[in-house]
N, C-alpha and C positions, 0 to 999 in steps of 0.2 A: 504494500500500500504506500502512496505516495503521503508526505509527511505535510499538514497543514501549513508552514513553512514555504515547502515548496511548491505547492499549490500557488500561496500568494504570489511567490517569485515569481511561478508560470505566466501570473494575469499582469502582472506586472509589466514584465518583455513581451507578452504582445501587445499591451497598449502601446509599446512602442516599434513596434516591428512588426516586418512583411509576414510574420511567422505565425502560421497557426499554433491554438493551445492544444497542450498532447490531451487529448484526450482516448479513450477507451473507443475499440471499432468492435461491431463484431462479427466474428469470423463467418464464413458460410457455414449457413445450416447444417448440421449433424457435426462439425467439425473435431477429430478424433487423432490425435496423435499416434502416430505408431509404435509408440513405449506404452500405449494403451491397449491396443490389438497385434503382438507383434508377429501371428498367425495369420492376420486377416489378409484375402489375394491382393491388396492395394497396398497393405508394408509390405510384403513383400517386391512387388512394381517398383515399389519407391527405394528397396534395398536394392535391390539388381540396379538402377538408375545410381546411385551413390557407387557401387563398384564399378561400373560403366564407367564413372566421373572421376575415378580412383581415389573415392572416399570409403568410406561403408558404416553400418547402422549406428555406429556411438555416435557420429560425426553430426547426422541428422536426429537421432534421439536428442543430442544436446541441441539441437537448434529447434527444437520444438515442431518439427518436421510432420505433416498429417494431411489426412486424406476425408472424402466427404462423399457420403452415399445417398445424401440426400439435398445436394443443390445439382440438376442436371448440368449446369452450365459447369461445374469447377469437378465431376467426377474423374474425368480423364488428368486431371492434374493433382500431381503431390503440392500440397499447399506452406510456403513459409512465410511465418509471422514476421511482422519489422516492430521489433519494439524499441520504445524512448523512454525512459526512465523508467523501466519496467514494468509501462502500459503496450499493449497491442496496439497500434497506431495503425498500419495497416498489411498486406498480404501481397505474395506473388505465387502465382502459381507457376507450376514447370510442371509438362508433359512428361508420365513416368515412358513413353518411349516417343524416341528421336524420330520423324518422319520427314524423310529428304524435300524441301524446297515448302515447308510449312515452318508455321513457327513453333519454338517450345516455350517459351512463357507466354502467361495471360495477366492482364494486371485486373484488378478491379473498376466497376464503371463509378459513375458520380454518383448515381445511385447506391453503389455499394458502400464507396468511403466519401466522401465528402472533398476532402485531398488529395491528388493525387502522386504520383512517385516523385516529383521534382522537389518536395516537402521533406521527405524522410531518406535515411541515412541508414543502411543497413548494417548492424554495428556499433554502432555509435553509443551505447552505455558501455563497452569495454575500450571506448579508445579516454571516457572519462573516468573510468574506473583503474583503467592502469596510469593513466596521467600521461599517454603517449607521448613519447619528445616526433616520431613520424608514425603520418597515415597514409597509409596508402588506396587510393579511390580506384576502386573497379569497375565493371559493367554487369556482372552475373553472381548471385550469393554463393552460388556454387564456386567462383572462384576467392570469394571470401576466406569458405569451407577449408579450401586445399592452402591456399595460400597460409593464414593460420597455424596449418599443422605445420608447415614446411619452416614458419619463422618461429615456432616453437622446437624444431627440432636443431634449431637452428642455435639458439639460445638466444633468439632478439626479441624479446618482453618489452623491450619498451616501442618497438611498430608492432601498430594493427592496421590491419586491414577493411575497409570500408565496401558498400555496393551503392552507386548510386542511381541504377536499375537504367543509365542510357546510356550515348556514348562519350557525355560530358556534365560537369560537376554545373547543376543549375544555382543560382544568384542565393536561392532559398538551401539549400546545403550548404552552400559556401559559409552563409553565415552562421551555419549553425555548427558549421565545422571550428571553424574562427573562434566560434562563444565556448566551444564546447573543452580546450586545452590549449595552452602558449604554446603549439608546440613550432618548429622553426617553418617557416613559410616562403625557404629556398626553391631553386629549379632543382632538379636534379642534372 
């Protein structure tokens, strides 16, 4: 739960920014983790999809990774939440299989979230939480995923890695990248 505190904070920076307040979304209908059902045929879909991606099921267990048998529109896709201070904020889906010359993610409509991807930051309580001195901004969660393990096996704790679901960091992440840690805001 977010701390009264921080609530105020919240209202506060948006009265003064492009930013919406985090609030709570909620996920599509039936929505079911696969640390919930890890028998059910769509964990599984969505395990085979993670070793495809050369991750596998802890990767997506910890990332709250799930499936939905009751919204038509989101069944074909493994669903991941984006969370902001440890609210749901909002969701992408990915296609648990690749099909050549279609796409594999689905975002949410206006209907669904109110927001959309240019607002949130996939990541983003662990780059404030380690106090990152580097982030790094990607295009797909799934290379969030990998990249992650790789700078953990790596021993670099102080970069994380970020999604910011297109092929460039919008005005509204940037700030929220900016507010979120000092950390150095060099070229590479």
């Amino acid at each position: 739960d977010i701390s009264e505190d921080t609530i105020h904070d919240l209202e506060q920076a948006q009265r003064k920014s492009v930013l919406p307040l985090v609030q709570a979304v909620k996920l599509p209908e039936g929505f079911t983790p696969i640390a919930d059902e890890p028998d059910a045929i769509r964990s599984r879909y969505i395990v085979e999809m993670a070793v495809r991606k050369n991750l596998d099921r802890a990767a997506f267990v910890e990332a709250n990774v799930g499936f939905t048998r009751d919204a038509p529109k989101w069944e074909e896709y493994a669903i991941f939440p984006v969370v902001e201070y440890g609210v749901i904020v909002y969701w992408q889906g990915r296609t648990y299989h690749d099909k050549p010359g279609e796409s594999t993610k689905l975002f949410p409509s206006r209907d669904e979230v109110k927001y959309g991807a240019r607002y949130w930051v996939y990541n983003i309580d662990e780059v404030r939480a380690k106090k990152a001195n580097i982030v790094i901004a990607v295009e797909s969660i799934l290379n969030v995923l990998s990249l992650r393990r790789k700078l953990e096996e790596l021993g670099w704790g102080n970069v994380v890695p970020v999604c910011v679901f297109k092929h460039r960091v919008s005005m509204e992440q940037a700030l929220k990248l900016r507010g979120s840690r000092d950390f150095a805001d060099e070229e590479a």
